[in-house]
C-alpha positions as a Markdown table, in Angstrom:
| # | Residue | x | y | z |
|---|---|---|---|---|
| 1 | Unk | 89.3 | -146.9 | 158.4 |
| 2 | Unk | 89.5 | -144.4 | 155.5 |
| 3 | Unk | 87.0 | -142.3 | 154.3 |
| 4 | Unk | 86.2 | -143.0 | 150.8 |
| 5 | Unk | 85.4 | -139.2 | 150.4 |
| 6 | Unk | 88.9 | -137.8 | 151.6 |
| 7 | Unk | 91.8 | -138.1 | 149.6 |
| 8 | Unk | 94.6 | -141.1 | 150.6 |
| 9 | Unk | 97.7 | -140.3 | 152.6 |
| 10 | Unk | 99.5 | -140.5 | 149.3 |
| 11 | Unk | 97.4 | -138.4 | 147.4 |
| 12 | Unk | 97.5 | -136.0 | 150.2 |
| 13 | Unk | 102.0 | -136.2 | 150.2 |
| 14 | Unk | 101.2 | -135.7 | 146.2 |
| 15 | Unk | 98.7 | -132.8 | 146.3 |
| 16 | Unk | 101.7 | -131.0 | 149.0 |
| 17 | Unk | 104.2 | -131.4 | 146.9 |
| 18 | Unk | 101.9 | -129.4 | 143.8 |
| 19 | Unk | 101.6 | -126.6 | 146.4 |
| 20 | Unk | 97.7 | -127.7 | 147.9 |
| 21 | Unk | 97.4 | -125.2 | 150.5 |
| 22 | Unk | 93.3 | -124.9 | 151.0 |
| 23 | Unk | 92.3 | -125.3 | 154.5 |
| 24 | Unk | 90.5 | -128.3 | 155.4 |
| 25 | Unk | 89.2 | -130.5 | 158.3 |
| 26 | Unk | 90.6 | -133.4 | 157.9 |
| 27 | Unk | 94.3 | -134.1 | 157.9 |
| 28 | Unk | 97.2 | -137.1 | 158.3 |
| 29 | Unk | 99.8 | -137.6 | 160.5 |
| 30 | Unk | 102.8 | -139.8 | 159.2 |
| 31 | Unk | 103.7 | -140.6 | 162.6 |
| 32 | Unk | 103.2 | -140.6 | 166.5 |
| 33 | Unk | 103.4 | -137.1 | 168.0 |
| 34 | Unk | 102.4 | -136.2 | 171.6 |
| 35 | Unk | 99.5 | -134.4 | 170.3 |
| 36 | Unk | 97.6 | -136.6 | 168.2 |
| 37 | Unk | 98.0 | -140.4 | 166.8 |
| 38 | Unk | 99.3 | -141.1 | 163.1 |
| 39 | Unk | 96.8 | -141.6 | 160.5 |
| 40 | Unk | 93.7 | -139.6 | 159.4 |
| 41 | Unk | 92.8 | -136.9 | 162.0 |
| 42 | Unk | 89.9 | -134.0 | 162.4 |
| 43 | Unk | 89.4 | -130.6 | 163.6 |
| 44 | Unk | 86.6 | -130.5 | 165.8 |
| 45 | Unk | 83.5 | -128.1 | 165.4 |
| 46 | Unk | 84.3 | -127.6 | 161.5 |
| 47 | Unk | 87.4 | -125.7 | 161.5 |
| 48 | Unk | 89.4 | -125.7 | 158.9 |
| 49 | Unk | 93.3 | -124.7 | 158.4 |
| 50 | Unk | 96.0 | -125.6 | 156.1 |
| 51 | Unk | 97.4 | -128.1 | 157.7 |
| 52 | Unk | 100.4 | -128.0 | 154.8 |
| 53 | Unk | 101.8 | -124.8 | 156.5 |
| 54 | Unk | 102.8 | -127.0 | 159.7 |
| 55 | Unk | 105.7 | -129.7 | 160.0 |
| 56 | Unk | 106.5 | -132.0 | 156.8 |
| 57 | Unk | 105.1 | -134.9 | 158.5 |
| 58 | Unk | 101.4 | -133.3 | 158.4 |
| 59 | Unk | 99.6 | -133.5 | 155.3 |
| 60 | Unk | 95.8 | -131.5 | 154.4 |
| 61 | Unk | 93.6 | -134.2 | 153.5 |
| 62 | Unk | 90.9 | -132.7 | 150.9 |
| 63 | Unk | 87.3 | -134.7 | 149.6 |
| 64 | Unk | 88.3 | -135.9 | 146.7 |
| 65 | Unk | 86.3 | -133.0 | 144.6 |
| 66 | Unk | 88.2 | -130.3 | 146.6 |
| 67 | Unk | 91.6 | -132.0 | 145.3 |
| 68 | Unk | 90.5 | -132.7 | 141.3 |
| 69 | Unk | 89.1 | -129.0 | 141.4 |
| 70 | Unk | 92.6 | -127.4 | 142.7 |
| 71 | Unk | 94.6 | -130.3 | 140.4 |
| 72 | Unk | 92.1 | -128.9 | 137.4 |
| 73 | Unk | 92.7 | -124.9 | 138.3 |
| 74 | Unk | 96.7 | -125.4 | 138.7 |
| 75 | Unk | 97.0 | -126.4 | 135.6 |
């Protein structure tokens, strides 16, 4: 089920693509990997990383006012 605070899968691909690189807790898979299942994932404890520095098939998924404050700024 998604979190209606975090940004969608797609928003997450489109905020990657503008550069988003802010690390976060939460973060998508777009497939199976022997590590984790495909879909919205977190970090335990808090942690954060930037999950956009890993393989193209992970994506950083930011709250919602995280992303609109870094689309805002990199303007």
């Amino acid at each position: 089920m998604q979190n209606p605070l975090i940004v969608s899968l797609e928003e997450a691909k489109e905020l990657k693509s503008k550069g988003f690189n802010l690390p976060t807790e939460h973060y998508y898979l777009d497939r199976e990997v022997p590590y984790g299942s495909s879909g919205l994932n977190k970090l335990d404890y808090g942690q954060k990383l930037n999950h956009n520095d890993y393989d193209d098939y992970i994506y950083s998924a930011p709250t919602k006012e995280v992303a609109l404050k870094f689309l805002e700024e990199s303007k």
